[in-house]
C-alpha positions as CSV (number, residue, x, y, z in Angstrom):
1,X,0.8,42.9,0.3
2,X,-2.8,41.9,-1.7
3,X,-4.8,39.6,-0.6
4,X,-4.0,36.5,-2.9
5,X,-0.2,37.0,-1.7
6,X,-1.4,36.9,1.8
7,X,-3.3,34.3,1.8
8,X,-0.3,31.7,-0.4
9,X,2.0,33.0,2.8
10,X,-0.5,31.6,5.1
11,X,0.2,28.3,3.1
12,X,-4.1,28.3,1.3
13,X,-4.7,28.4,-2.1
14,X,-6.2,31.4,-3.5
15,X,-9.4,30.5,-5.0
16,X,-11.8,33.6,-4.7
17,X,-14.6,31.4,-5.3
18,X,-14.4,29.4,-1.6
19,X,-13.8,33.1,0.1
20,X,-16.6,35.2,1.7
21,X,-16.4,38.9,2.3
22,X,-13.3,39.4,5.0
23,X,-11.2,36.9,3.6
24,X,-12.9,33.8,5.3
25,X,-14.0,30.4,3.5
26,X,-17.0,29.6,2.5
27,X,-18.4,27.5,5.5
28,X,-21.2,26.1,3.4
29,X,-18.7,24.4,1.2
30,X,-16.6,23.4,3.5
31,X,-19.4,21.3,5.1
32,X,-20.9,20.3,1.7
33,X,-17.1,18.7,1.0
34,X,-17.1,17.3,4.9
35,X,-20.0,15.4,3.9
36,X,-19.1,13.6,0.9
37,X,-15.7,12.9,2.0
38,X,-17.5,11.0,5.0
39,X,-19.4,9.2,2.4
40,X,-16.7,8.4,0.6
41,X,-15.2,6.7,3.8
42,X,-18.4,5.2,4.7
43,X,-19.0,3.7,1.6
44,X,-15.1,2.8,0.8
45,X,-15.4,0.3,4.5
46,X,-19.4,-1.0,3.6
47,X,-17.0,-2.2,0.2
48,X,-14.3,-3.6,2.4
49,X,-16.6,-5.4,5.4
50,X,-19.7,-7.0,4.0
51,X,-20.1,-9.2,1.4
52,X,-23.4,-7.9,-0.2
53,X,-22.1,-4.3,-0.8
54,X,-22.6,-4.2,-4.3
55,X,-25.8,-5.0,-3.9
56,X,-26.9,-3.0,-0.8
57,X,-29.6,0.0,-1.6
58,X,-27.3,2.2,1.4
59,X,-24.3,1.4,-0.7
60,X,-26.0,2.2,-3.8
61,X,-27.5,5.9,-2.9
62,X,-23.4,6.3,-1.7
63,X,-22.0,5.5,-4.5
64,X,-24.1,7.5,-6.6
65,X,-23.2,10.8,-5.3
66,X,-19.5,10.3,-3.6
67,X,-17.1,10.4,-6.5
68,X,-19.5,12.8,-8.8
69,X,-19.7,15.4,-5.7
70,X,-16.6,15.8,-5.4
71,X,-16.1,16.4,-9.3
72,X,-18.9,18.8,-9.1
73,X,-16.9,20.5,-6.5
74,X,-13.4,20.3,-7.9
75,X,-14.9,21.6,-11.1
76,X,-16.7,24.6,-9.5
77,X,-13.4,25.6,-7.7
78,X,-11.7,25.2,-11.1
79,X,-12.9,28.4,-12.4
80,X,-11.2,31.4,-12.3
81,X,-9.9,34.6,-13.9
82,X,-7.1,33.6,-17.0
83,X,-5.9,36.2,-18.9
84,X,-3.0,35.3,-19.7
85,X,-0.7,32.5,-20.8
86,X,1.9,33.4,-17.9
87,X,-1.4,33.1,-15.0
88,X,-2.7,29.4,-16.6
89,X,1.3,28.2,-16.3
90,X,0.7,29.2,-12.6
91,X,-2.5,27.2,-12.4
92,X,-1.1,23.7,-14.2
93,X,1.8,24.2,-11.9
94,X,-0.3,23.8,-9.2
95,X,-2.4,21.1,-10.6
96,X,1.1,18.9,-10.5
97,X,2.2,20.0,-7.5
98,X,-1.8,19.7,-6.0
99,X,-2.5,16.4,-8.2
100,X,-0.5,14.8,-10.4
101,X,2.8,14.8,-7.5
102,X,0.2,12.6,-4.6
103,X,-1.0,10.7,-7.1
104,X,2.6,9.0,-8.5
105,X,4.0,9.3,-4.7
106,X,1.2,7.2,-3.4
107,X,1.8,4.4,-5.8
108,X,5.5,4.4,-6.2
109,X,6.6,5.0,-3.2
110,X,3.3,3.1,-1.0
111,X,2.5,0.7,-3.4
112,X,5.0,-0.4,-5.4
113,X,8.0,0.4,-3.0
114,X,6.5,-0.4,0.5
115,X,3.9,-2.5,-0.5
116,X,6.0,-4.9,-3.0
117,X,3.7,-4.3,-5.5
118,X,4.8,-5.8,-8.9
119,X,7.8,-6.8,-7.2
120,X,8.6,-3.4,-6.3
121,X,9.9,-2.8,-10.1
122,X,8.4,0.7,-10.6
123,X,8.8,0.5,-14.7
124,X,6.6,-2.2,-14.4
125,X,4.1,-0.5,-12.2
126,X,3.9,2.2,-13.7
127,X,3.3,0.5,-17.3
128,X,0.5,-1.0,-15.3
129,X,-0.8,2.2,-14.1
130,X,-1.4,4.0,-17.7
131,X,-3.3,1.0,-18.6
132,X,-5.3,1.2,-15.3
133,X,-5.5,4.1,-13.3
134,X,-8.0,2.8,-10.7
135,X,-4.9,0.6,-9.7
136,X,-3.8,3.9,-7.9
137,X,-5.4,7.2,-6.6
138,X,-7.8,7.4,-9.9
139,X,-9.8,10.1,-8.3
140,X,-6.8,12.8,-8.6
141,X,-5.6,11.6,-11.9
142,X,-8.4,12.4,-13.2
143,X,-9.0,15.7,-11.3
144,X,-5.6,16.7,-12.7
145,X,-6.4,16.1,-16.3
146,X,-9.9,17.8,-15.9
147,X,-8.0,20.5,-14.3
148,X,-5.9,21.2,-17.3
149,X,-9.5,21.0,-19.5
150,X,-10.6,23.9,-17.5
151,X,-7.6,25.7,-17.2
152,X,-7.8,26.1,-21.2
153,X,-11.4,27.1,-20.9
154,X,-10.8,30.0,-18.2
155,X,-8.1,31.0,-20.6
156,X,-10.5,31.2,-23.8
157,X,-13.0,32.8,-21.7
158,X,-10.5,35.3,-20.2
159,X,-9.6,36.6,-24.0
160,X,-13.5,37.5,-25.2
161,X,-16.1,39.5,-24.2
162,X,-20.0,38.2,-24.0
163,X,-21.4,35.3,-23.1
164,X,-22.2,34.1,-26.3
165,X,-19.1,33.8,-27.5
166,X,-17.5,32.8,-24.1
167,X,-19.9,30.0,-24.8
168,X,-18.8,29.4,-27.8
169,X,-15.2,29.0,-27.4
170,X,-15.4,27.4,-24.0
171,X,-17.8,24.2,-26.2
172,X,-15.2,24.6,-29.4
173,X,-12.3,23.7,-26.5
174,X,-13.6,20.8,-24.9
175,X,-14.7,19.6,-28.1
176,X,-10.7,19.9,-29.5
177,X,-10.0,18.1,-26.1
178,X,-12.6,15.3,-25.8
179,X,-12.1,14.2,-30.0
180,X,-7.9,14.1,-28.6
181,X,-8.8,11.6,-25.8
182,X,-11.4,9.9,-28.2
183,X,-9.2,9.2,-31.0
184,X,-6.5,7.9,-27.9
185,X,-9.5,5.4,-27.0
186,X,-9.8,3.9,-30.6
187,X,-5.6,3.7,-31.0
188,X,-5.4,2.1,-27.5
189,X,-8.3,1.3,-25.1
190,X,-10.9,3.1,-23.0
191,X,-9.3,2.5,-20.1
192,X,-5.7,4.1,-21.2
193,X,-4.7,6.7,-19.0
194,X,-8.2,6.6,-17.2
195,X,-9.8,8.0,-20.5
196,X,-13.2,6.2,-19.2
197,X,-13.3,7.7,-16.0
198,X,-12.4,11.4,-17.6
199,X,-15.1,11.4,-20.2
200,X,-17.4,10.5,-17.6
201,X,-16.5,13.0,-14.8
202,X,-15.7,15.3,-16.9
203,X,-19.6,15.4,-16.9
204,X,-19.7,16.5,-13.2
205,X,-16.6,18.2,-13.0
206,X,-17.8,20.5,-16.3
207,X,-21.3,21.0,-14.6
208,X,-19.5,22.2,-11.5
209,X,-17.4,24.7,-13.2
210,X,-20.8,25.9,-15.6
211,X,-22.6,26.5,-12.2
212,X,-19.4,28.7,-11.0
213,X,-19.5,30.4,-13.7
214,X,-23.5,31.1,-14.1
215,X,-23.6,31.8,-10.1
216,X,-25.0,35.1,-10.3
217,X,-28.3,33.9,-11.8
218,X,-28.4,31.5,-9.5
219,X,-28.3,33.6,-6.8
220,X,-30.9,35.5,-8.2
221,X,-33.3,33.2,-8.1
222,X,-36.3,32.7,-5.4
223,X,-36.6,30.4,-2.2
224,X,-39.3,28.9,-3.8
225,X,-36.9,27.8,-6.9
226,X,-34.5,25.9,-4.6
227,X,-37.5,24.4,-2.6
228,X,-39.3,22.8,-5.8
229,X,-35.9,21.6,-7.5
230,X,-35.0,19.6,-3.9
231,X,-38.3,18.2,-4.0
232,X,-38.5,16.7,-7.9
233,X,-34.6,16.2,-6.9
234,X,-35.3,13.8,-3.8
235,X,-38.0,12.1,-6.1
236,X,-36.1,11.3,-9.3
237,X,-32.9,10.4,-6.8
238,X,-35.0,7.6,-4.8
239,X,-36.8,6.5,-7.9
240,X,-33.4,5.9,-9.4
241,X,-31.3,4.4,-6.7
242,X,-34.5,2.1,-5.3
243,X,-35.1,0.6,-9.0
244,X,-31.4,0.1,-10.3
245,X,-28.5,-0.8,-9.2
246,X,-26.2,2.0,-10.3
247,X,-22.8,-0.1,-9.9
248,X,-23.6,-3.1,-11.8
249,X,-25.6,-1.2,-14.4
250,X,-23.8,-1.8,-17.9
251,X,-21.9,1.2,-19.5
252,X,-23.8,2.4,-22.2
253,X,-26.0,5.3,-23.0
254,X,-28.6,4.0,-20.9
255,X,-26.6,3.5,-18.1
256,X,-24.2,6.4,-18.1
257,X,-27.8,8.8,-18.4
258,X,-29.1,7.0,-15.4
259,X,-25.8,7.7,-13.0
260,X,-25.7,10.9,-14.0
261,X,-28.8,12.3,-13.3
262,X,-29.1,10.5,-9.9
263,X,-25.1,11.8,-9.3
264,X,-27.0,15.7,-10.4
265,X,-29.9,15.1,-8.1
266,X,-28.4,13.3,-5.1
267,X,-25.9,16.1,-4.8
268,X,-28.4,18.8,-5.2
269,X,-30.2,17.2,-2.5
270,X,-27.1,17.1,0.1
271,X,-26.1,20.4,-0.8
272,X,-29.8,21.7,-0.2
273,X,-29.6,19.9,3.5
274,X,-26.2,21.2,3.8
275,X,-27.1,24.4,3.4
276,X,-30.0,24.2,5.6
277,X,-28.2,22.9,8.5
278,X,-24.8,24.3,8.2
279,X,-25.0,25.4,11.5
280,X,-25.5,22.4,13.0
281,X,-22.3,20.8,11.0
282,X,-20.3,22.7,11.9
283,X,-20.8,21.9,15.5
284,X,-20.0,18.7,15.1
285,X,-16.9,19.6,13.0
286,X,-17.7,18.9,9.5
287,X,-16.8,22.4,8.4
288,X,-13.0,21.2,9.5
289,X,-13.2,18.0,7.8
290,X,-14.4,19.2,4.8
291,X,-11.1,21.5,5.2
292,X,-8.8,18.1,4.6
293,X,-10.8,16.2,2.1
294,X,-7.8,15.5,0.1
295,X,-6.0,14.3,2.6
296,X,-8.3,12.0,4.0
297,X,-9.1,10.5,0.3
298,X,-6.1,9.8,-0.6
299,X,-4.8,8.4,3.2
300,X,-7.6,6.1,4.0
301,X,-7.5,4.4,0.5
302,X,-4.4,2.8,2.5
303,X,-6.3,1.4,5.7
304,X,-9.7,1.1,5.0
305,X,-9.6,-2.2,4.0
306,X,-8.2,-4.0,7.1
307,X,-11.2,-6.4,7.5
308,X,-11.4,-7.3,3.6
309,X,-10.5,-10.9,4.6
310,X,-13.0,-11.9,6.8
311,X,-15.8,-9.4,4.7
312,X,-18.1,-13.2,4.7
313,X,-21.1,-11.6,5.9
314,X,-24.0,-9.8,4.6
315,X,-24.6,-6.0,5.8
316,X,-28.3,-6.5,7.5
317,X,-26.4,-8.9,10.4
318,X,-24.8,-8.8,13.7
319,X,-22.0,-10.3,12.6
320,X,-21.9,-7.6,9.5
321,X,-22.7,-4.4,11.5
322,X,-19.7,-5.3,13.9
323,X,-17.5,-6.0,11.6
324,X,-18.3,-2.0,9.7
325,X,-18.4,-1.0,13.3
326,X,-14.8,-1.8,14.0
327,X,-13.5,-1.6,10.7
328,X,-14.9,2.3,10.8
329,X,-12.9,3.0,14.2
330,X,-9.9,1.6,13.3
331,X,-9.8,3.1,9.3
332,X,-10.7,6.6,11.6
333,X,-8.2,6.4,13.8
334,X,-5.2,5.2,11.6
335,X,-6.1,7.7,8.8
336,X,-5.6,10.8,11.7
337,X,-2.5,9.7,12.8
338,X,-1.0,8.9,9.6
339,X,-1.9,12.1,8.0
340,X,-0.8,14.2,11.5
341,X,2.5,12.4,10.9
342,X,2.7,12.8,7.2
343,X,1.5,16.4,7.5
344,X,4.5,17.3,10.3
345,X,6.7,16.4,8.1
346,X,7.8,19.0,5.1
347,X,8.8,16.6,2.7
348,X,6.2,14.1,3.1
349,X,3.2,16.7,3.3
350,X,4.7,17.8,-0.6
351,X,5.0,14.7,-2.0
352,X,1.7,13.2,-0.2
353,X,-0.3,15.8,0.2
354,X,1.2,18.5,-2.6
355,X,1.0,21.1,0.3
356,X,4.2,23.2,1.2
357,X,2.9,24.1,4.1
C-alpha cells in the first residue's frame, strides 16, 4: 500500500506539502494555523462584546491578518502535482466535499432550517445567499472557488516544462479566470457569488500557492534574510495598523494596497514568531488546534455571538473586559462540545465538517 493510500485510510488528506520526512505533519504549520484560528475567535467575540470594535487598534492588527492567513495558507496547501485531467477531478471532488458541502449545510440546514431564517424557505435563502455570501460561511466559499483557480493552474503547470513557461501559463489562466468573474461583476454586481471577496483573496490565497511553489529558493536563503524581512515587516505592519483603520478604509486602490500589504507583513511576522517558538506552542497545544481549524471556523460562527445584545460598552472598561471574558469561555466551551458531538457522528461530521472520518 503507498503512502498517499495510507494516509486517506487513516481518514487525512494527502497533501505532501504539510508532511515532513516519516510521514508526520508539519508542526510549524500546524501552529502557524493554531494561531490564526485563535485570532479569528478572538477577534470574531471583541466584534460580538464591545461596542468600539471597529474602531479598536487590537481589533484592527486582528483583522488585518486573520482572514488573509488563512488564504495564504489554504493557497500554499493548494499546490500540488496535476498531470492529468483524471487527478484535478479528484482534487475538485474534494474541494466539494471539503468546501462547498459545509458551506450549503451550515446555512440550510442551521440557518435557514433551525434558525428560521427567511422563514425557513430555503429557495429564498439561497437566492439571498448568491447575492451575499457573507450571509453564510463566506470564508469556504471562497476557498472553494480559489481552490478550483488553482486546481487549473497545477494542471497547466503539470503539462510544461520550465519555469518560464510554467509562469506563463499559470498568469494566462488566472487571467482567463479573473476577466470570467469580471465580466460577472459588470452583468450583475460585485457582490454576486462573493466575486468581491474572491478577487481580493485571491490575492493572498495566489501568494500562498506562488511561495509553495518557489519554496526551494526560499529555503535557500540565509538566517540573516528572514531576520531583516521580520524587522522592515514589524515596521511597515505597525505603521499601517497604528495610522489607518483597515476596516472602515474605503475599497479602492488605495485601500485594497494598504490591507494587503499589512495582511503580507502581519503574517510574515506571526509566522516568523511561530517559527521561533514552535516549541513552546505546542506545549500549550496549538499544534492540535491548528489540526481542526476548519472546524472551529465554521462552528463558533454559531455561538460567538451570545453577548451581541448587551455589547453597550467600550473595550478599555470593566464592564467591557468582563463581558469578552465570559463571552470567550462560553463561545470556547460550546464550540468543543458541539464539534465533539458533530464529529461522533458520521453523517453530521460529512455534511458539517466534509470529513468521512
Amino acid at each position: 500500500m503507498n503512502k498517499e493510500k495510507a494516509l486517506e485510510n487513516q481518514g487525512l488528506e494527502f497533501r505532501e506539502d504539510i508532511l515532513i520526512g516519516g510521514g508526520q505533519r508539519n508542526k510549524v504549520l500546524d501552529c502557524y494555523k493554531g494561531m490564526l484560528i485563535v485570532l479569528v475567535v478572538l477577534g470574531h467575540i471583541f466584534e460580538y462584546s464591545v461596542s468600539d470594535w471597529s474602531h479598536n487598534i487590537l481589533q484592527n492588527m486582528i483583522w488585518a491578518v486573520q482572514m488573509p492567513g488563512f488564504m495564504l495558507a489554504s493557497g500554499y496547501f493548494s499546490f500540488r502535482e496535476v498531470e492529468s485531467g483524471k487527478k484535478l477531478r479528484t482534487g475538485y471532488r474534494k474541494s466539494v466535499e471539503r468546501y462547498l458541502l459545509p458551506f450549503l449545510s451550515w446555512y440550510v440546514l442551521v440557518s435557514v432550517l433551525l434558525l428560521g431564517d427567511y422563514e425557513r424557505n430555503v429557495l429564498k435563502g439561497l437566492s439571498n445567499l448568491a447575492c451575499r455570501v457573507d450571509g453564510g460561511l463566506w470564508f469556504i466559499w471562497v476557498v472553494f472557488v480559489l481552490s478550483l483557480i488553482t486546481g487549473l493552474c497545477n494542471l497547466v503547470r503539470g503539462k510544461l516544462i520550465g519555469f518560464v513557461k510554467q509562469l506563463t501559463a499559470v498568469a494566462i489562466t488566472v487571467g482567463v479566470c479573473y476577466g470570467v468573474l469580471l465580466v460577472l461583476v459588470r452583468l450583475t454586481s460585485v457582490k454576486f457569488l462573493g466575486i468581491k471577496f474572491i478577487l481580493y483573496y485571491g490575492l493572498f490565497y495566489g501568494l500562498g500557492w506562488f511561495i509553495r511553489w518557489t519554496q526551494i529558493f526560499w529555503e535557500k536563503q540565509k538566517p540573516f534574510f528572514y531576520d531583516t524581512l521580520v524587522f522592515i515587516c514589524i515596521c511597515v505592519f505597525a505603521a499601517i495598523t497604528f495610522n489607518v483603520n483597515l476596516y472602515l478604509i474605503d475599497d479602492n486602490l488605495a485601500g485594497i494596497t494598504l490591507r494587503f500589504i499589512a495582511g503580507a507583513t502581519g503574517n510574515y511576522v506571526i509566522y516568523y514568531v511561530v517559527k521561533k517558538m514552535v516549541s513552546q506552542l505546542q506545549k500549550v497545544k496549538i499544534e492540535w488546534i491548528g489540526m481542526y481549524t476548519l472546524e472551529i471556523y465554521v462552528t463558533h460562527m454559531y455561538t460567538n455571538h451570545l453577548f451581541s445584545k448587551v455589547a453597550n460598552n467600550a473595550f478599555f472598561t470593566v464592564l467591557g473586559f468582563t463581558t469578552i471574558t465570559v463571552s470567550l469561555i462560553c463561545t470556547t466551551v460550546l464550540t468543543g462540545i458541539t464539534i465533539v458531538i458533530l464529529k461522533s457522528i458520521p453523517a453530521t461530521n460529512y455534511l458539517f465538517y466534509g470529513k468521512r472520518r
